[in-house]
C-alpha positions, -999 to +999 in steps of 0.1 A: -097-441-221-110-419-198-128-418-165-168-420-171-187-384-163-196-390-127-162-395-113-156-360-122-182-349-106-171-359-072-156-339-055-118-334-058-109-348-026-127-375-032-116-382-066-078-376-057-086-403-027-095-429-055-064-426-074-041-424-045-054-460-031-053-474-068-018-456-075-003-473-043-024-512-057-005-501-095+027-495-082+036-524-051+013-549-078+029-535-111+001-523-138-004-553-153-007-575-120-032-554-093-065-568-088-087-544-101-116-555-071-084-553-044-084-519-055-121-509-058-123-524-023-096-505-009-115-478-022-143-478-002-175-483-030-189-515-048-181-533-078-214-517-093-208-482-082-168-488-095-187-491-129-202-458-126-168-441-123-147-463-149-155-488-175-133-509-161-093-521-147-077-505-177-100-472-177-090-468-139-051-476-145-051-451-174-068-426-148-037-433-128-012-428-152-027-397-166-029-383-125+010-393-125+025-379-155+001-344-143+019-347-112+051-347-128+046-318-149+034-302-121+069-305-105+088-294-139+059-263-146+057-250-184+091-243-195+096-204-198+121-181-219+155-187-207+177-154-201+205-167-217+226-205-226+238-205-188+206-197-177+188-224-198+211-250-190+208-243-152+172-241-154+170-279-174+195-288-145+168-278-117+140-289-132+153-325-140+171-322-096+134-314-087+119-346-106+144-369-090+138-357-057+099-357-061+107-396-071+122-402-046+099-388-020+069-401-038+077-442-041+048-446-061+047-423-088+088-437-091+069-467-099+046-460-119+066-435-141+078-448-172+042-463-180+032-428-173+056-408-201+049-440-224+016-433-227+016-394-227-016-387-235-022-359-263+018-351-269+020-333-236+053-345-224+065-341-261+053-306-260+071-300-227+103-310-251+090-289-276+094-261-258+127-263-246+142-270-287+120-240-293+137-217-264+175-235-271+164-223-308+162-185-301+189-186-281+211-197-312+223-230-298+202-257-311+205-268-345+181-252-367+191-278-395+165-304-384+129-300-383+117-290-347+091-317-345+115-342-354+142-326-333+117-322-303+106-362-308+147-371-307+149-346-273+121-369-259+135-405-269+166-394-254+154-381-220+125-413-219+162-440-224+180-417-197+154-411-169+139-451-174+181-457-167+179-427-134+145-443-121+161-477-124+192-464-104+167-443-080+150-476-073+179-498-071+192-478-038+165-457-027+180-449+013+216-446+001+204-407-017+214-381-004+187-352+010+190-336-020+193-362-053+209-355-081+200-370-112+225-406-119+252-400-148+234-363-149+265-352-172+262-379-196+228-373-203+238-333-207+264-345-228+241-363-248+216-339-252+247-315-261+255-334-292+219-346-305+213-303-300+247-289-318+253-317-342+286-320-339+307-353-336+327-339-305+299-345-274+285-313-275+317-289-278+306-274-307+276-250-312+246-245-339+252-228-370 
């Protein structure tokens, strides 16, 4: 589902005006609970002209996902070439300090966020994941003995189980953060991510062969 033709021909103000009042309805109401003609009101156009723009609740709320998990890649960018292990490792470190703290500022993209990777439209967060097992690859630490799809799938699983357990902490104590967040248990999920990328049994001490 997609937006109809004419609401991408408005003009981009405009168009980022729509989502923002129907992110803010998604998120307080939960995506399965805003009223679709609170929203379209909020909005500022008619039930009629709504139709003109979406084919309905779910084409708008699928709009709004697709805006959230954009704006989230957005804050990680296209993962590039790492120098070297250290270098990778501290770069996966920022980008992952950057998303927290985007969360954080931005209440409702924190809300809306796991419905946003869950439907990841056409692999993109996958291929964000993708990347880095490719990059970890020619550096010579991530195992080569599992195919890279496959391996790249498990990266994302893993990452979707720890950020929906960081969101849930981020939301949980919002004003007790400090300025700059760091991601919950951020060495447990490195850990994990360790030992799913070297195979070995000893939490990610051991390298790739």
């Amino acid at each position: 589902m997609t937006p109809l033709p004419r609401f991408h021909r408005l003009p981009a103000e405009r168009q980022e005006a729509i989502l923002a009042v129907a992110r803010a309805h998604f998120a307080e109401h939960g995506p399965a609970s805003a009223s679709y003609n609170k929203i379209i009101e909020a909005a500022g156009f008619s039930k009629t002209a709504a139709y003109q723009y979406f084919d309905g609740r779910e084409d708008l709320l699928a709009a709004v996902l697709d805006d959230v998990l954009d704006r989230l890649l957005g804050v990680l960018g296209p993962w590039t070439p790492a120098r070297d292990e250290a270098d990778f490792w501290a770069r996966l470190e920022a980008g992952s300090h950057a998303l927290a703290a985007h969360l954080q500022a931005h209440p409702d993209d924190l809300a809306l966020a796991d419905a946003a990777v869950g439907r990841a439209r056409d692999g993109v967060w996958l291929g964000w994941f993708g990347a880095v097992v490719q990059d970890g690859r020619r550096l010579g630490f991530i195992r080569t003995d599992v195919d890279p799809d496959l391996l790249a799938g498990a990266t994302a699983a893993v990452m979707r189980a720890a950020d929906a357990w960081a969101l849930s902490a981020l939301r949980a104590a919002p004003a007790e953060r400090p300025t700059a967040p760091a991601v919950p248990g951020g060495e447990q999920v490195w850990s994990l991510l360790r030992g799913l990328w070297s195979g070995a049994a000893d939490g990610g001490a051991g390298r790739a062969h």
